[in-house]
N, C-alpha and C positions, 0 to 999 in steps of 0.2 A: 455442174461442177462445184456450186457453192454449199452445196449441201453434203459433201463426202467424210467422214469422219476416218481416221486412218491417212487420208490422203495428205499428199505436202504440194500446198501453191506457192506461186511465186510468177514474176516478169521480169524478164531478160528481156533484154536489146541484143537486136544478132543484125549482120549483115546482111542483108537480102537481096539478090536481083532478080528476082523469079516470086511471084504471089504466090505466099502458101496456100494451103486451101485449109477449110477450118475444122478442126478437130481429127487432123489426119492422127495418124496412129505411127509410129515408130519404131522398129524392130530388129536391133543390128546383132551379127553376130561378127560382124568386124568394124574396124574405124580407121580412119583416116589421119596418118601421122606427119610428120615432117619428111619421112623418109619413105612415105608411100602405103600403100596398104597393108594393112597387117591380117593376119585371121585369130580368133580366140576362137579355137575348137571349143574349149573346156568355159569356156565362158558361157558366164548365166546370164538368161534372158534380161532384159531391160526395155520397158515404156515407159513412152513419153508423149502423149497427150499435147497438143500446142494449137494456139489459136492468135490470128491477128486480134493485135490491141488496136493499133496506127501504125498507117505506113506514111512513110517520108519518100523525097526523092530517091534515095538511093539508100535506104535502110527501112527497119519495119521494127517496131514494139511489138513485139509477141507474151506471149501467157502460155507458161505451161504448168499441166499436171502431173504428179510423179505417180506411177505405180509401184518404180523399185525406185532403192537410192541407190545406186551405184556410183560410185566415185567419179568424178568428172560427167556425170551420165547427159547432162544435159550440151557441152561441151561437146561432149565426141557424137550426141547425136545431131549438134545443127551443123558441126563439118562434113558430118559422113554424107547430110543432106547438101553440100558445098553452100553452109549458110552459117559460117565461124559466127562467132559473138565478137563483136565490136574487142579489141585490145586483147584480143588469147594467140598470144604469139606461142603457145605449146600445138594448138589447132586449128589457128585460121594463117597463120603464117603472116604477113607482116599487118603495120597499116597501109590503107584500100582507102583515097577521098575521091567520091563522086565527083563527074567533070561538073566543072563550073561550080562545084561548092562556092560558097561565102566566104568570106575571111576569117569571120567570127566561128563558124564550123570548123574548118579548115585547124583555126586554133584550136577545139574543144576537142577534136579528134585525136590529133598529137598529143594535148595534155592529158588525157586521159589515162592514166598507166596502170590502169588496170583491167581485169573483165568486165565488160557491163550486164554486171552482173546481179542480180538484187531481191531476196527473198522475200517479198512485201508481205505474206502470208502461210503461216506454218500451223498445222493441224496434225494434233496426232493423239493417240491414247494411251494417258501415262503407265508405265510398264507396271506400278504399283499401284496404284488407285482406282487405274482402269477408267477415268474420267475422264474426258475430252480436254484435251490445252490446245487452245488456239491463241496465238501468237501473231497482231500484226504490227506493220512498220511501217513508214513511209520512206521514202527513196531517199537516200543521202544526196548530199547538197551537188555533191559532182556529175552525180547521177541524173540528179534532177536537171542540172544544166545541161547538161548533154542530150539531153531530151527535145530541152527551150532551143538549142541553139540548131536542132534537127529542125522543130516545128518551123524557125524563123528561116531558116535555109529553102524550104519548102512554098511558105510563101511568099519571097521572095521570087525561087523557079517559075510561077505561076506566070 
């Protein structure tokens, strides 16, 4: 995966209750909305490459890779798989705290108001120059806590 030029990476945090398995392959031609399934005949294909980073009690760090970018593509493919991303009240429908969470989690989950969502790594080939631009990041600070307060959750369960 790290050698793809063209390709766009990145690690989300999704809800999990089920182990993914690794490098599964993704292929929808419908998704999963608030108000039930929908179909996109006319819709064009989308994958989504993903692989466990860390799993927590009752969530999982995942990594995927893109082949298309479709809008929300990553979004509507971990509901479709009923594995919303942590805060996507458009497709996971509300907040979900594992029993016996922490406090501390408990808190991080609720404050989080947004996707956990976080492109750490972006490759692609400038439309003009034709030269590789890779682009990385480290996880914003909310982000990152919400990771810590997963990890601590976790070993606390133990």
């Amino acid at each position: 995966w790290e050698n793809h030029a063209k390709d766009h990476f990145g690690w989300w945090m999704a809800r999990l209750w089920y182990n993914f398995q690794q490098c599964d392959l993704l292929r929808i031609d419908h998704f999963r909305g608030l108000d039930g399934y929908f179909s996109i005949p006319a819709g064009k294909p989308a994958l989504t490459h993903y692989r466990v980073r860390e799993r927590f009690r009752g969530h999982t760090l995942i990594e995927c890779r893109l082949e298309t970018g479709r809008t929300h593509q990553i979004r509507v493919h971990m509901a479709h798989v009923k594995h919303p991303l942590v805060g996507d009240a458009q497709y996971g429908g509300g907040l979900k705290l594992p029993k016996g969470a922490t406090t501390e989690l408990v808190e991080a989950l609720r404050g989080f108001r947004r996707q956990a969502l976080h492109a750490e790594k972006l490759e692609f080939e400038h439309p003009v120059t034709e030269k590789l631009v890779s682009v990385t990041v480290d996880a914003p600070a909310d982000f990152a806590a919400l990771v810590q307060a997963l990890r601590e959750d976790t070993k606390v369960a133990r």
